[in-house]
TIKOL-488878 format. One record per residue (C-alpha): residue number from 0; x, y, z. Coordinates in Angstrom, 1 decimal. Layout:
% TIKOL-488878
ATOM   resi     east    north       up
ATOM    NUM        X        Y        Z
...
END
This chain:
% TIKOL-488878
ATOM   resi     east    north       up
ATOM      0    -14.6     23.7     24.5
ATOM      1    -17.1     21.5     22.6
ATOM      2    -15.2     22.1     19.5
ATOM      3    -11.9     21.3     21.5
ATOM      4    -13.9     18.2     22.2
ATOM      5    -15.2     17.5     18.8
ATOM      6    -11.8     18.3     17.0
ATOM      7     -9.9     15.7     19.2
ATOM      8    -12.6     12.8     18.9
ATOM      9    -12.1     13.5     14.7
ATOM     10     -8.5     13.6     15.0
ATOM     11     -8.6     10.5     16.9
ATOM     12    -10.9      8.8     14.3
ATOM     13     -8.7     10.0     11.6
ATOM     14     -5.4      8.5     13.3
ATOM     15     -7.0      5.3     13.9
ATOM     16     -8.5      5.0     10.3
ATOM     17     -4.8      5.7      8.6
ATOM     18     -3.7      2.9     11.0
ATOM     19     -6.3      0.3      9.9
ATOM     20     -5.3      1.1      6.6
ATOM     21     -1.9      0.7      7.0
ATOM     22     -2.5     -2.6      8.8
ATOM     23     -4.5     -3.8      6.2
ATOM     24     -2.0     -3.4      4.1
ATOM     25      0.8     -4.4      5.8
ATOM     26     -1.4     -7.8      5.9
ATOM     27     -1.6     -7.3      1.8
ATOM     28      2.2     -6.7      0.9
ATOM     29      3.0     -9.9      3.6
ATOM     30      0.5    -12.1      1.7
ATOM     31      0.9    -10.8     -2.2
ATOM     32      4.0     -8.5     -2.8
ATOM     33      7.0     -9.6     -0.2
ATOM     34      7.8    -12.6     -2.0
ATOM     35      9.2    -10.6     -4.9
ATOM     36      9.8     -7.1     -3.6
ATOM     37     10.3     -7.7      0.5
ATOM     38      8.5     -5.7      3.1
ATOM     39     10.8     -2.7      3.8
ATOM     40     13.9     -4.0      1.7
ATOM     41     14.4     -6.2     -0.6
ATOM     42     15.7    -10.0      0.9
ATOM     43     18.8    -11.3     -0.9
ATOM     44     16.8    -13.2     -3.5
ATOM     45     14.2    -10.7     -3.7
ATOM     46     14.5    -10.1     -7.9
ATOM     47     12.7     -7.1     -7.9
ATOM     48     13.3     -3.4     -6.1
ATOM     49     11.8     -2.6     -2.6
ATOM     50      8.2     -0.8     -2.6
ATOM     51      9.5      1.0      0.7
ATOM     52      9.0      4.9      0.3
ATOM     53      7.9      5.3     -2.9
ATOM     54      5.3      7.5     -3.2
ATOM     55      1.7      7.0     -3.0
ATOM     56      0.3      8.3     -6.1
ATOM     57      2.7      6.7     -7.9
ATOM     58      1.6      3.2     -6.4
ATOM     59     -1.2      3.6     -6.4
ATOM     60     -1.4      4.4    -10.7
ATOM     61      1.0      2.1    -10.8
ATOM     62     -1.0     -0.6     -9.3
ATOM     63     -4.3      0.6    -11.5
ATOM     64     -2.2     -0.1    -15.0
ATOM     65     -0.9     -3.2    -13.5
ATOM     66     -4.7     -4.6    -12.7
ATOM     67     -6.7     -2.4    -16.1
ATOM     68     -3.4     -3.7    -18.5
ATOM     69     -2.5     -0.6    -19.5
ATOM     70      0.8     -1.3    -18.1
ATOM     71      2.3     -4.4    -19.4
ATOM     72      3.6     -7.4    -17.2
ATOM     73      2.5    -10.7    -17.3
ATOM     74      3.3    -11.1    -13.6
ATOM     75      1.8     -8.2    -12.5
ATOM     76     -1.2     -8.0    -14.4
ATOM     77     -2.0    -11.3    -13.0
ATOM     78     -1.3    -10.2     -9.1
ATOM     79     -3.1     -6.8     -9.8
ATOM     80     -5.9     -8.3    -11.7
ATOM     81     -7.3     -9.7     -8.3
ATOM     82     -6.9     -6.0     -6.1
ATOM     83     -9.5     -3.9     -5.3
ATOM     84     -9.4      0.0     -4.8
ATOM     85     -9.3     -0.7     -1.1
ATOM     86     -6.6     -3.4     -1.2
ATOM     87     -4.4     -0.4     -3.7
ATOM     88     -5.3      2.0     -1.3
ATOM     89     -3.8      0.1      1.5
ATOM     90     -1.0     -1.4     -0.5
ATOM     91     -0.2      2.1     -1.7
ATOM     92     -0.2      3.9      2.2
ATOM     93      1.9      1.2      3.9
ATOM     94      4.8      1.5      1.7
ATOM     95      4.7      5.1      1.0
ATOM     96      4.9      4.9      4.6
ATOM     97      7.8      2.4      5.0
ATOM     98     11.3      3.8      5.3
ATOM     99     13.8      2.6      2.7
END
């Protein structure tokens, strides 16, 4: 029973965790990314493809070339320059997360 107990209070820890971290970036894409690649699709002037769906590993290394300039773009070597691991982290979990 205590491991019933104990297995439920983690599960409940995990569930809220992924949340925060979705929230947070949910917060991040609203306040960085949307303007040029919308929240879960692209807005009519949007000039770049949606985020929504893609996968998480691939943001996430995506997001690391962008910020360490291994990747080349002027623009996003700028935005990515200023993210932490957290804030790719986050990024990379809400829109793995979104539906295209």
């Amino acid at each position: 029973m205590k491991r019933f107990i104990v297995a439920s209070l983690l599960l409940g820890l995990i569930t809220n965790a992924n949340a925060a971290v979705i929230f947070a970036g949910q917060s991040k894409a609203a306040a960085v990314c949307s303007q040029c690649h919308g929240i879960k699709t692209p807005s009519a002037d949007a000039p770049f493809p949606s985020l929504a769906g893609r996968d998480e590993a691939y943001l996430k290394s995506a997001l690391k070339q962008y910020r360490d300039k291994t990747r080349k773009s002027d623009i996003m070597n700028a935005i990515a320059g200023s993210l932490s691991d957290a804030d790719i982290d986050n990024l990379a979990a809400y829109y793995s997360k979104q539906k295209p």
